[in-house]
C-alpha positions as CSV (number, residue, x, y, z in Angstrom):
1,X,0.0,0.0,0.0
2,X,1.1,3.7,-0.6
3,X,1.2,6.9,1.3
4,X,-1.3,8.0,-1.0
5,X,-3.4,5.0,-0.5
6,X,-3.1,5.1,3.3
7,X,-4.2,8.8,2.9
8,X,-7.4,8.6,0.8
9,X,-8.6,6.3,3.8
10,X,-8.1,9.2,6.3
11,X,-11.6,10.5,4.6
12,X,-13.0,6.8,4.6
13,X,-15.8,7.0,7.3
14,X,-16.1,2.9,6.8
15,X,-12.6,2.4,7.1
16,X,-11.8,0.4,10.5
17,X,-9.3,2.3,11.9
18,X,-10.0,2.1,15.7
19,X,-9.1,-0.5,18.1
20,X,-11.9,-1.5,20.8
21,X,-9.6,-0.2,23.4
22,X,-9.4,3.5,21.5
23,X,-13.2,3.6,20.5
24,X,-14.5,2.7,23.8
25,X,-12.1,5.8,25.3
26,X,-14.0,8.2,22.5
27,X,-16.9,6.8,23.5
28,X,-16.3,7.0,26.8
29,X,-17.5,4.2,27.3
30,X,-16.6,0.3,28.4
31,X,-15.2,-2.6,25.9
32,X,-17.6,-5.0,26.8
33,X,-20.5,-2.3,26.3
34,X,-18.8,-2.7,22.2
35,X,-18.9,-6.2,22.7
36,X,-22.6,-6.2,24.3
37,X,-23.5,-4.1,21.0
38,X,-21.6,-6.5,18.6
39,X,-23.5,-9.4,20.0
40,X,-26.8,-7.9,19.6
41,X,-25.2,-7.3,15.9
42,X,-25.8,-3.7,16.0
43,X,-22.2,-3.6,14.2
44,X,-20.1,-5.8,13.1
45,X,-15.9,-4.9,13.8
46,X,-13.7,-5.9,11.3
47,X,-10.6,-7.5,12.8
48,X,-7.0,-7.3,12.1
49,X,-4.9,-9.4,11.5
50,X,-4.1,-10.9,14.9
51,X,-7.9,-11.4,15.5
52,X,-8.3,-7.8,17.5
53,X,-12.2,-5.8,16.8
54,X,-11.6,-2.8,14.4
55,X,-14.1,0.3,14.5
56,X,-14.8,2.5,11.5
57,X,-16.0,6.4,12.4
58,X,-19.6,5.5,11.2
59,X,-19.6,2.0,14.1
60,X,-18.6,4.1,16.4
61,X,-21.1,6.6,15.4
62,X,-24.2,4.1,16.0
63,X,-22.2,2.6,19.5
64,X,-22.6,6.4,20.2
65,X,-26.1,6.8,19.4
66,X,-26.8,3.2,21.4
67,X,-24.5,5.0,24.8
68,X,-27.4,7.9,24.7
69,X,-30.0,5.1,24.8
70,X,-28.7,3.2,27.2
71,X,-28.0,6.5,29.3
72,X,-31.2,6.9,29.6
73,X,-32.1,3.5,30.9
74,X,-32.9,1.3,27.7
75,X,-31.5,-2.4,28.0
76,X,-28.8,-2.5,25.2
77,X,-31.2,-5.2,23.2
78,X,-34.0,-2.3,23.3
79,X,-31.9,-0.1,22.5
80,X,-30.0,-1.8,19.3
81,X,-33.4,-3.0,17.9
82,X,-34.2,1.2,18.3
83,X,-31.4,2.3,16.2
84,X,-32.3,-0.8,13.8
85,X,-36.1,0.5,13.3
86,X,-34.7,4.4,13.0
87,X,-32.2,3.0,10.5
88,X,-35.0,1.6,8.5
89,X,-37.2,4.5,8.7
90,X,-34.7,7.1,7.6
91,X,-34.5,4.6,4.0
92,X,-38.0,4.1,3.9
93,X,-38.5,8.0,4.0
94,X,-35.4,8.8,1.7
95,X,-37.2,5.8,-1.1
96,X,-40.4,7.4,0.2
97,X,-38.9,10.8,-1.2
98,X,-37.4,9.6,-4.8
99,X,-40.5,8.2,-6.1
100,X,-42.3,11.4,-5.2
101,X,-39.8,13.5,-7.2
102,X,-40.0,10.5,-10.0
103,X,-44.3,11.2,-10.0
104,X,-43.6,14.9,-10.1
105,X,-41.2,14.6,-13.1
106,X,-42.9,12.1,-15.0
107,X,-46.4,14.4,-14.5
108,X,-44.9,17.3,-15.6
109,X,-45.9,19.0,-19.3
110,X,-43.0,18.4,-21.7
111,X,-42.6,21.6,-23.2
């Protein structure tokens, strides 16, 4: 791999660059909370080489947005299947949202 190749992936928000020990720190947070989350397959780590769990930015996003529900008092199964239903919401509204603006263009007037 090159320097320019290593660089592109400093931009790469699904590139696994943290270890569990370093993304539960940011999260401020504990590593078996990331393993809790893991095993109710909320995300999936990649792992290295040696077999060690590997965050991207947007995993540890979602284990942030999992902490708030938990902080609250949600049970981390609750609280996974949550994010899961709001993940599936936001498509459904963004597919929702395309065919709309594919009616609108096909009823327009040619001109």
């Amino acid at each position: 791999m090159t320097a320019v190749d290593s660089f592109g992936r400093l931009d790469d928000d699904d590139y696994p660059a943290y270890t569990m020990g370093r993304a539960a720190e940011m999260l401020g947070t504990t590593q078996s909370f990331l393993r809790a989350i893991g095993e109710a397959r909320l995300i999936t780590p990649l792992r290295s080489a040696g077999g060690h769990r590997r965050y991207s930015r947007c995993q540890l996003r979602i284990a942030a947005r999992a902490r708030e529900l938990v902080d609250h008092g949600i049970p981390i199964e609750a609280a996974c299947r949550i994010i899961a239903l709001e993940d599936q919401l936001e498509e459904a509204q963004r597919v929702n949202a395309e065919h709309r603006r594919a009616g609108q263009a096909s009823e327009a007037p040619a001109a």
